[in-house]
C-alpha positions as CSV (number, residue, x, y, z in Angstrom):
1,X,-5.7,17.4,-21.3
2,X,-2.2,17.0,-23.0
3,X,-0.8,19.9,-20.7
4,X,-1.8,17.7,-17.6
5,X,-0.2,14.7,-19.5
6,X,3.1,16.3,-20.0
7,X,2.8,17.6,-16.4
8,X,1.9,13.8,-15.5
9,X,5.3,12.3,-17.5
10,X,7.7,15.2,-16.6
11,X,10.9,14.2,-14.8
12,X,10.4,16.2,-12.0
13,X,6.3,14.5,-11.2
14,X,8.0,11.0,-12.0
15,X,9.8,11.9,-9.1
16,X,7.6,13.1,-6.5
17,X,5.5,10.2,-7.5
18,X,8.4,7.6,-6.5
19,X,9.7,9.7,-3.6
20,X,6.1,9.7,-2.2
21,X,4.7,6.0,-2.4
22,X,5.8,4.7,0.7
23,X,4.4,7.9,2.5
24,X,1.4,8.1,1.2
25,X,0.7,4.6,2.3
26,X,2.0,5.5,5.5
27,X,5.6,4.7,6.4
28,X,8.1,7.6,6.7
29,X,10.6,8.4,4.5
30,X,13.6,6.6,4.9
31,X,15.8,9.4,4.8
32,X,13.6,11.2,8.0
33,X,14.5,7.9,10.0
34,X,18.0,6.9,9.1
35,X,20.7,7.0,11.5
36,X,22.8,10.2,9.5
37,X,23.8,13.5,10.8
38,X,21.4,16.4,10.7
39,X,23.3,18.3,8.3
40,X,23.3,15.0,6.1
41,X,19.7,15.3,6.1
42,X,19.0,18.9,5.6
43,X,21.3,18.8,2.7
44,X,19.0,16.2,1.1
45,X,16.0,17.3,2.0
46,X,16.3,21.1,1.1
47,X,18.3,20.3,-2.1
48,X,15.2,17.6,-3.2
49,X,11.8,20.1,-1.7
50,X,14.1,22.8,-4.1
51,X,15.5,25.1,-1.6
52,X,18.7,25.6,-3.4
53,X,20.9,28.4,-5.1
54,X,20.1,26.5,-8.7
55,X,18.8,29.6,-10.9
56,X,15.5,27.5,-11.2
57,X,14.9,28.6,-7.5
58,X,17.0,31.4,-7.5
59,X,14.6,32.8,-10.6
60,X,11.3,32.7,-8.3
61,X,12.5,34.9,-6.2
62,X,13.1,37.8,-8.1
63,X,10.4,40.6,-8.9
64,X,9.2,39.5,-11.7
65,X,9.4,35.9,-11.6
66,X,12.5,34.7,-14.1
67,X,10.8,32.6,-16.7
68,X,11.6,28.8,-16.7
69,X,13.4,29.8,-19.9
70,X,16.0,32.5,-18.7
71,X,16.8,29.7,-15.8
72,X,20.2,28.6,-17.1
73,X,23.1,27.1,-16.1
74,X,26.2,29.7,-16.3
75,X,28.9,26.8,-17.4
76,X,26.8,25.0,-19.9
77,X,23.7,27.3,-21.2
78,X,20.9,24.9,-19.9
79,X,18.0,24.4,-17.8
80,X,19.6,25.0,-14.6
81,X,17.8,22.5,-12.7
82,X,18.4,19.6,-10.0
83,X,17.9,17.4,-12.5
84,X,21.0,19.0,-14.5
85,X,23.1,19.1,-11.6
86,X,22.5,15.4,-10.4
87,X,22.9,14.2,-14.1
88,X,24.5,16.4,-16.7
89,X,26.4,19.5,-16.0
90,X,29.5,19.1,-16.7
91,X,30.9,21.3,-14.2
92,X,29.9,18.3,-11.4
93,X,31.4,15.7,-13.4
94,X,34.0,14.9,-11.3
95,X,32.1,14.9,-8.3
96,X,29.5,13.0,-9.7
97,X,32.0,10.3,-10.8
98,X,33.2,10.4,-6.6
99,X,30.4,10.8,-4.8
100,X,27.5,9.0,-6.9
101,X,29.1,7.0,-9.7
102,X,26.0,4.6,-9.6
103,X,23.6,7.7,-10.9
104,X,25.3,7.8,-13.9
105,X,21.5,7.5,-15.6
106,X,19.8,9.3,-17.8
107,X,17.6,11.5,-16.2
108,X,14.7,9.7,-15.7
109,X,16.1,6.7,-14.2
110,X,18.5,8.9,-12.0
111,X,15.6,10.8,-10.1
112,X,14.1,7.3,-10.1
113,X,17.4,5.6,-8.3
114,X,17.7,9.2,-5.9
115,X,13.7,8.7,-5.4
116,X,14.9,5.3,-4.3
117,X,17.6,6.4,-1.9
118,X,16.0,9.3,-0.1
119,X,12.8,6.6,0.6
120,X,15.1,3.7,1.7
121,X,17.3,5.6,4.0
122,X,20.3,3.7,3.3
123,X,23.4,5.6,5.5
124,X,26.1,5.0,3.5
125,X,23.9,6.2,0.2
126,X,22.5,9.0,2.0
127,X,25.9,10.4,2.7
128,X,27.3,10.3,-0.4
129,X,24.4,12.2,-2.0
130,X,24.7,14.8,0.8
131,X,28.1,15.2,0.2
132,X,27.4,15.3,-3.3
133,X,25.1,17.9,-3.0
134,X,27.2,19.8,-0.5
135,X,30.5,19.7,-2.7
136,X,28.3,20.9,-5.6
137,X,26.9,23.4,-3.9
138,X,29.9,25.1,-2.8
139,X,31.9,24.8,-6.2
140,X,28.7,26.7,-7.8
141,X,28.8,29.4,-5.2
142,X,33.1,30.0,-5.2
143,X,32.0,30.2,-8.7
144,X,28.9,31.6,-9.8
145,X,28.0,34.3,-6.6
């Protein structure tokens, strides 16, 4: 019972849980029907459904499985996560401060306010966390592979 209540209150099923409401009752997700480029929304949706180079996705593809543990972030020693990325590494921190000032959150109430733009489908919101996510990406690959 308390390991399905910690699964229940993690970050990440907080998430899922706002990202999906609108769905699950039937309307699309904003994001899916917004007027943005293609590569706008792949960005989003492969960085959110955790296609990624993040060593937390990066680790389930080896033989065997990286532990959740041995999943860290080069630059800073932590969880490297999408969580970390959109919230607290501080290799993004100037990105973050371009591109997505507003989720300057604690982590909780940034996947909430990401939840938020990904279901809404606002354009201009949409783009700036694509290019958020695209900027980031590349910095950790000129760096890290």
């Amino acid at each position: 019972d308390s390991v399905l209540r910690d699964i229940a209150l993690s970050p990440k099923c907080t998430f899922f849980k706002e990202l999906t409401c609108d769905y699950l009752n039937g309307k699309p997700l904003g994001v899916i029907t917004s007027e943005i480029t293609n590569k706008a929304r792949t960005t989003i949706v492969r960085f959110v459904c955790r296609n990624n180079m993040l060593a937390i996705e990066t680790g389930t593809w080896k033989k065997p499985v990286t532990t959740r543990e041995e999943c860290v972030c080069i630059a800073c020693n932590e969880l490297e996560d999408e969580l970390h990325v959109i919230t607290n590494c501080p290799l993004y921190d100037t990105l973050r401060c371009h591109y997505i000032p507003e989720l300057n959150l604690p982590p909780v109430q940034a996947l909430k306010a990401i939840a938020e733009i990904v279901r809404l489908g606002v354009p201009k919101k949409l783009y700036a966390l694509s290019y958020f996510i695209d900027r980031a990406t590349q910095l950790h690959k000129q760096l890290f592979l």
